[in-house]
C-alpha positions in Angstrom: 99.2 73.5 88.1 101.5 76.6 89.4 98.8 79.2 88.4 96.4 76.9 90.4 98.8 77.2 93.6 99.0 80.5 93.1 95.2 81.2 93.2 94.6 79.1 96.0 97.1 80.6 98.1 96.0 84.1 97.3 92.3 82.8 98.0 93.3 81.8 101.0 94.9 84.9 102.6 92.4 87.2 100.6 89.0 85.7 101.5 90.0 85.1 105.4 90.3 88.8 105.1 87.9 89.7 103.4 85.6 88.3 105.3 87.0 90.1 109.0 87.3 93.4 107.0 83.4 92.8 106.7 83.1 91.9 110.1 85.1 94.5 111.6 83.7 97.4 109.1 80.2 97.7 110.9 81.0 98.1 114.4 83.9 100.3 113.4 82.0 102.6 111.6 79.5 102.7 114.4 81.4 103.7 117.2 83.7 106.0 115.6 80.1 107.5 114.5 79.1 108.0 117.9 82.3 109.3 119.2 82.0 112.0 117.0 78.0 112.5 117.7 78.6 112.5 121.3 81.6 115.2 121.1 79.4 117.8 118.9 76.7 117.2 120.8 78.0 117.9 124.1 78.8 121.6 125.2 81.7 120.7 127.7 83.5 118.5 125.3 83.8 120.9 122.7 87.5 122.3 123.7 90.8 121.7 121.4 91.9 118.5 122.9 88.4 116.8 122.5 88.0 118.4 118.7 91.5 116.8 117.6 90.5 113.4 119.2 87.1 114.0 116.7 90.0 114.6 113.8 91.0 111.4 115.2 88.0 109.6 115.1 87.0 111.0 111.6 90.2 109.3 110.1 89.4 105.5 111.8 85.2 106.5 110.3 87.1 106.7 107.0 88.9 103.3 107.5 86.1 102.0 108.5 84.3 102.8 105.6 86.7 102.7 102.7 89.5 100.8 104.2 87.5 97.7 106.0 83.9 98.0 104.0 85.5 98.6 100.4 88.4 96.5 100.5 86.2 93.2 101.7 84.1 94.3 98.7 87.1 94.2 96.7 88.5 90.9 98.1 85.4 89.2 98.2 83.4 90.0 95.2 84.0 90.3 91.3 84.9 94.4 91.8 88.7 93.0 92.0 88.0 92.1 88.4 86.7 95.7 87.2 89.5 97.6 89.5 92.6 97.3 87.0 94.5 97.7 89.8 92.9 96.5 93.3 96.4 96.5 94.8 97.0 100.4 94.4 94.0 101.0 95.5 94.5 99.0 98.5 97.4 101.1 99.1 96.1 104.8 98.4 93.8 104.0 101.2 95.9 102.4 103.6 98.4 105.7 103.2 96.5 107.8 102.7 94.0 107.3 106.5 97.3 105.6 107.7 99.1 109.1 107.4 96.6 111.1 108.5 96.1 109.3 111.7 100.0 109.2 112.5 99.3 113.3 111.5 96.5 113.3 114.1 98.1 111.3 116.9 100.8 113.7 116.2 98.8 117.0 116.9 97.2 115.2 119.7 101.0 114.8 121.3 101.7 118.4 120.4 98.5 119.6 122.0 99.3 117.5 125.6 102.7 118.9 125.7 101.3 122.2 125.1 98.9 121.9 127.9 101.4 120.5 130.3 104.3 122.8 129.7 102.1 126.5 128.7 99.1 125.7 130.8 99.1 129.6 132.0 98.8 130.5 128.1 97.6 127.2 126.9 93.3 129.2 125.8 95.0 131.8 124.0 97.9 129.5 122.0 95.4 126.5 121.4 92.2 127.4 120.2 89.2 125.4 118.5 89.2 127.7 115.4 93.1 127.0 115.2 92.6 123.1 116.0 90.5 122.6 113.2 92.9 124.6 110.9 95.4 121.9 111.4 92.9 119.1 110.8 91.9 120.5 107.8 95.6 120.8 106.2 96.7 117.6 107.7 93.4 116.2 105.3 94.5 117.9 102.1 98.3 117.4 103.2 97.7 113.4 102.8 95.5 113.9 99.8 98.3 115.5 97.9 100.9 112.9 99.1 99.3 109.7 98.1 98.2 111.2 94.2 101.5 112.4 93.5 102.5 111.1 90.2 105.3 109.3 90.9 106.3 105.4 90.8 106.0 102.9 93.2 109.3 102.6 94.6 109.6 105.6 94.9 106.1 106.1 97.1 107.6 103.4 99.3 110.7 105.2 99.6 108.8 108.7 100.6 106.2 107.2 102.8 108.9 105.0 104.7 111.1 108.3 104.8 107.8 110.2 106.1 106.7 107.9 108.4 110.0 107.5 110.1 110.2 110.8 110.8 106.9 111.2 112.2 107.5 108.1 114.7 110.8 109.9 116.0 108.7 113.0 116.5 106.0 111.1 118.1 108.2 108.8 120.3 110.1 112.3 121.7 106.5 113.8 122.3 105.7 111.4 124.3 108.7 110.7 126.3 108.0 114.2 127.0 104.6 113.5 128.2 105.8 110.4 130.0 108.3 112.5 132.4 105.9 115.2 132.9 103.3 112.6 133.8 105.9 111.4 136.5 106.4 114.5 137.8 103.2 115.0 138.4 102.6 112.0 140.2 105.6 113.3 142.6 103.8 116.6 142.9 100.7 115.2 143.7 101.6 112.4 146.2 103.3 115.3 148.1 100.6 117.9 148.2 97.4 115.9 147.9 97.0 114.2 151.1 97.7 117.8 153.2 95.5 120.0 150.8 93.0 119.0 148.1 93.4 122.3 146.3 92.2 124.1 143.3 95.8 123.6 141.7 96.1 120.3 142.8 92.6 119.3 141.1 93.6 121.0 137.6 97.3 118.8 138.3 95.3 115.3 138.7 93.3 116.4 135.3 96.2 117.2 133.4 97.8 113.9 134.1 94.7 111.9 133.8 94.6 113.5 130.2 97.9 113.0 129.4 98.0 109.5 130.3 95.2 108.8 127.8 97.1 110.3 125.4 99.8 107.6 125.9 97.6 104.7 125.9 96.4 106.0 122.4 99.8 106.7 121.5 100.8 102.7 122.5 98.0 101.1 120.9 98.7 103.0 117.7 102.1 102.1 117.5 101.1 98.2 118.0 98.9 98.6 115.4 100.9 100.0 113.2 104.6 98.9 113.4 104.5 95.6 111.8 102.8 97.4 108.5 105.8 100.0 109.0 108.5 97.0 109.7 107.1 95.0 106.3 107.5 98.0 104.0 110.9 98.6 105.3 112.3 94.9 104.7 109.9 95.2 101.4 112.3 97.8 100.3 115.9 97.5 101.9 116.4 94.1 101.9 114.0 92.1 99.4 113.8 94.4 96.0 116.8 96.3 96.7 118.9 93.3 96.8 116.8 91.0 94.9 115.2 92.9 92.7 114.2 90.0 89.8 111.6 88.1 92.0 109.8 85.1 91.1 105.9 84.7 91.1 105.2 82.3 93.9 108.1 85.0 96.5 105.8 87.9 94.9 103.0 86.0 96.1 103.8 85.6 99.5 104.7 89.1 100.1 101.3 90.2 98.7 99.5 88.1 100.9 102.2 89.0 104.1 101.4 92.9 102.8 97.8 92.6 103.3 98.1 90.8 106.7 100.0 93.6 107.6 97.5 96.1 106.2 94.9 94.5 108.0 96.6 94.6 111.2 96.8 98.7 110.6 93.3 98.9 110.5 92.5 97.1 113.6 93.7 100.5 115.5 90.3 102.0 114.2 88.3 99.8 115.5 90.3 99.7 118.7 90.7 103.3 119.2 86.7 104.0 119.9 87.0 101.4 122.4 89.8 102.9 124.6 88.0 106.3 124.4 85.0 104.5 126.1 87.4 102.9 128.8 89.3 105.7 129.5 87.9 108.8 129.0 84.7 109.0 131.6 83.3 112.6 129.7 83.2 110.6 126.0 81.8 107.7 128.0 79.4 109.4 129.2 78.4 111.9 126.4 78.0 108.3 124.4 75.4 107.4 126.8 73.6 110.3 126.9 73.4 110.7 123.3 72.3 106.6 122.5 69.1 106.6 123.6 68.3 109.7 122.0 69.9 108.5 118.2 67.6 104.8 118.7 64.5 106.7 119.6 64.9 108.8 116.2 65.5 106.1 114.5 62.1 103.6 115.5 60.3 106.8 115.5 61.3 107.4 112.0 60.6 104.1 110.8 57.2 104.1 112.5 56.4 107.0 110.3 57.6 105.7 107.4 55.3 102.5 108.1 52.9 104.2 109.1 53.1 106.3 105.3 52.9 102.6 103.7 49.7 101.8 105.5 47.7 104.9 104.6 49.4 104.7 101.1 47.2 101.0 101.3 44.0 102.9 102.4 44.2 105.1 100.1 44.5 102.4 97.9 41.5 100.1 98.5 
């Protein structure tokens, strides 16, 4: 009767969620698709801040993916049954595209700080070639973290350490950001009405910018705090002090830890969604590129039809 319970509860958390990881897995994987499309394929948006934003949008294609796509396989199908353990799995991807978006986000603050503070020396310190180089290290960087060989605890213990760090970082970045934004505004409601300027043009830009950078920053940390708040009282306060759970408490958390998990993931499918919003250039460039992507693809199946029907011909 209590291994019974036991199933039906974990049914009922792990099918419910299966089932929007499916749902949420295609349109996901789509528009992060295009983002990046639109930003290669576009001359003018090919500049630092755009290419880290591509980073970004790579990472939320790879939870798309693996983290939506392949754990609704797992939850949902008999694959939980040939996985010895679907749990770690779970949680290599959720750290590992977790990580490197907090990395990304990170690099995107840096980059809007640099621009607001160096703008004078901003081409020469921030440079596509040298944008990309940090993309690339940030990719092996979370690779390396989630395979080290070490227990679990221990993981928790580093990725709560790592993760707390970064969020300090990230919430002084964009303080940082926030008063600069301010100033701006001051700047601007003095100067703009009297003279529309060059200067004053470049000034509405930068803050325009900068302010997108804090809406991505917002939604990310909404998406992500409760996973970060679980694994804290997961540690500290529930195996620390009570180490010697029983099954149905271990139960619960499992289910609570993929809620939370879930809730993580939602930021990539959010995050394409706010670029479309608020960023009129990747709005655009999406646009642009749409009709051109559909086109391809009925004129490609056309031919391929069209292949079938002389194969027929040919045939008889």
């Amino acid at each position: 009767m209590r291994n019974t319970q036991e199933r039906s509860l974990n049914e009922a958390i792990t099918i419910p969620v299966g089932v929007a990881y499916f749902i949420l897995a295609l349109p996901t994987v789509i528009a992060n698709t295009l983002v990046i499309i639109a930003i290669f394929k576009t001359p003018s948006l090919r500049i630092p801040g755009y290419i880290i934003l591509c980073g970004l949008a790579l990472s939320d294609l790879g939870v798309g993916i693996f983290g939506f796509f392949f754990n609704g396989l797992l939850f949902l199908s008999g694959l939980k049954n040939v996985i010895s353990d679907p749990g770690q799995a779970n949680s290599f991807i959720t750290g590992f595209f977790v990580g490197v978006s907090t990395l990304t986000i990170l690099a995107v603050s840096a980059e809007r700080v640099i621009a607001l503070t160096l703008h004078l020396r901003y081409p020469s310190l921030v440079t596509i070639r040298r944008v990309s180089l940090v993309l690339v290290i940030i990719w092996f960087f979370m690779a390396i973290m989630v395979a080290l060989p070490i227990d679990d605890t221990e993981v928790s213990y580093m990725m709560i350490s790592y993760f707390g760090a970064d969020f300090v970082i990230l919430f002084i970045l964009n303080f940082k950001i926030y008063r600069m934004v301010r100033r701006h505004r001051a700047q601007i409601s003095i100067h703009y009405p009297t003279q529309a300027n060059e200067e004053t043009m470049a000034m509405l830009r930068r803050r325009r910018s900068s302010l997108d950078v804090l809406y991505i920053f917002f939604l990310f940390v909404l998406s992500i705090l409760p996973y970060i708040v679980f694994q804290g009282y997961l540690q500290f306060f529930v195996l620390f002090k009570n180490p010697s759970l029983d099954v149905e408490d271990v139960e619960v958390l499992m289910n609570a830890d993929l809620v939370v998990r879930g809730i993580a993931f939602i930021n990539s499918f959010l995050n394409p969604i706010l670029y479309c919003y608020r960023i009129k250039h990747i709005r655009v460039a999406i646009i642009r590129v749409l009709p051109a992507l559909l086109s391809r693809k009925l004129s490609s199946n056309c031919g391929v039809k069209l292949n079938i029907n002389n194969m027929k011909g040919v045939a008889d």
